[in-house]
C-alpha positions as CSV (number, residue, x, y, z in Angstrom):
1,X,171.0,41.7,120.3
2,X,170.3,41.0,116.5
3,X,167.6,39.0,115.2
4,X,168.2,37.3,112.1
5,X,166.0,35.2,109.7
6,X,167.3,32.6,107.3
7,X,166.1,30.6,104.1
8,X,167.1,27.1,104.3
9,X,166.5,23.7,103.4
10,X,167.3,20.5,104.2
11,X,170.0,19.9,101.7
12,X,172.5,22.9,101.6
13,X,171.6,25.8,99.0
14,X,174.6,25.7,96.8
15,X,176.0,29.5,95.8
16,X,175.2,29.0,92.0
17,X,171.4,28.0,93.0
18,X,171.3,31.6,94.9
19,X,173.1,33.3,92.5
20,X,170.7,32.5,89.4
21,X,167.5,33.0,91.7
22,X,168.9,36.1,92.4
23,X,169.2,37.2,88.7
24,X,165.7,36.1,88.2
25,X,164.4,38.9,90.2
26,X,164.7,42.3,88.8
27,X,165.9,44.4,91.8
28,X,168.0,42.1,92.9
29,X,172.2,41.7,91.9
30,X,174.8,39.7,93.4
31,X,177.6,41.2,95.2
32,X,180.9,39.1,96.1
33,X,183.7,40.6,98.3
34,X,184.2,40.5,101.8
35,X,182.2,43.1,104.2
36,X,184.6,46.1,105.3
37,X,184.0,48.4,107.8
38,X,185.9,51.2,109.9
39,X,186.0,50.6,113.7
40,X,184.6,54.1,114.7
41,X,186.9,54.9,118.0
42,X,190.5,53.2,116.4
43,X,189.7,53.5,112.8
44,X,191.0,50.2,112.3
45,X,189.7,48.4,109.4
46,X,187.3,45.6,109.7
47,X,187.0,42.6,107.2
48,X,184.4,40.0,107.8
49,X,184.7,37.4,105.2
50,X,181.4,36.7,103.1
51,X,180.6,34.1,100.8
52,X,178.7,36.3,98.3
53,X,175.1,38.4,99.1
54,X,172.6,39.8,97.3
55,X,171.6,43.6,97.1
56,X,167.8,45.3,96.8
57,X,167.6,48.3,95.2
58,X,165.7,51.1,97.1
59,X,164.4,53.1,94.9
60,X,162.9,55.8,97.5
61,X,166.7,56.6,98.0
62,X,168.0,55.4,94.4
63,X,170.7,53.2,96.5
64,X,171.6,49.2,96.4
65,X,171.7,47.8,99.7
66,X,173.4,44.7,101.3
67,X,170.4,42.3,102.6
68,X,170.4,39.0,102.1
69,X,174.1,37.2,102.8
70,X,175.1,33.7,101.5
71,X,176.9,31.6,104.1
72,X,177.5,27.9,105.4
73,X,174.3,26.7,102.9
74,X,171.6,29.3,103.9
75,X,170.7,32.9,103.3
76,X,170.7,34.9,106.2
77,X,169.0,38.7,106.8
78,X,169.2,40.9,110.1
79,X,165.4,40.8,111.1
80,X,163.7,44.5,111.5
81,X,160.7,45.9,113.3
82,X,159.3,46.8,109.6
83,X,159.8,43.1,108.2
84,X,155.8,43.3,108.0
85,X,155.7,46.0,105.9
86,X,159.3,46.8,104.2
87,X,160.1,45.4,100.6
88,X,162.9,43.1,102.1
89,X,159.4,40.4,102.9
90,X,158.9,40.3,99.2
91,X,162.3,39.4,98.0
92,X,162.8,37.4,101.1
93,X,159.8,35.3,99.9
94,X,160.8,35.2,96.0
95,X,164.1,34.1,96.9
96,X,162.5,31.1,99.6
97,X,159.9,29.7,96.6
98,X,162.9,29.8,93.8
99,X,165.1,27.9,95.8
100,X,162.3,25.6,96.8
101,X,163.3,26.7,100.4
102,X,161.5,28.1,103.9
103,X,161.8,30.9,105.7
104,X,162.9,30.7,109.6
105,X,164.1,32.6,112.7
106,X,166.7,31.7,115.1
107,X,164.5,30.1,117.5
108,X,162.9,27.6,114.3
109,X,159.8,29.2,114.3
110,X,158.8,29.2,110.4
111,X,157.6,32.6,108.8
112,X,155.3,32.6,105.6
């Protein structure tokens, strides 16, 4: 089962707050759009609505990826066994101090 790690706050972020932290940090864009994806055995399209998300670029593999997602007042991320050492704890972090939020895990335990 997924782990996922959030940045919230006691009030709600609002999606313009995320979206102009987001465009203060340089590998960082805002992607809107739902999420669509291709069941593999029935090829049947998949559409998962989404608020908005943000995008890092990896440079190692010149390619944006979807991290961070924007839903319900928080920014969510699926937690991975490199979290301590992967670029995603950076941004995860910038994000967190510019909008004056934390960061914590689906059991409330607080990350810094």
């Amino acid at each position: 089962m997924a782990y996922s790690l959030y940045i919230e706050r006691d009030d709600p972020i609002p999606f313009s707050e995320f979206s102009a932290a987001v465009q203060k940090i340089s590998d960082l864009r805002i992607v809107t759009g739902d999420i669509i994806g291709v069941n593999p055995r029935t090829r049947e399209k998949i559409r998962i609505k989404s608020e908005g998300a943000a995008q890092i670029y990896d440079s190692e593999d010149q390619v944006w990826l979807r991290e961070f997602e924007f839903k319900n007042g928080k920014v969510s991320w699926r937690a991975t066994s490199d979290w301590e050492t992967w670029h995603l704890k950076k941004h995860a972090l910038k994000l967190a101090k510019l909008l004056n939020g934390k960061i914590v895990g689906d059991e409330g335990e607080e990350y810094t």
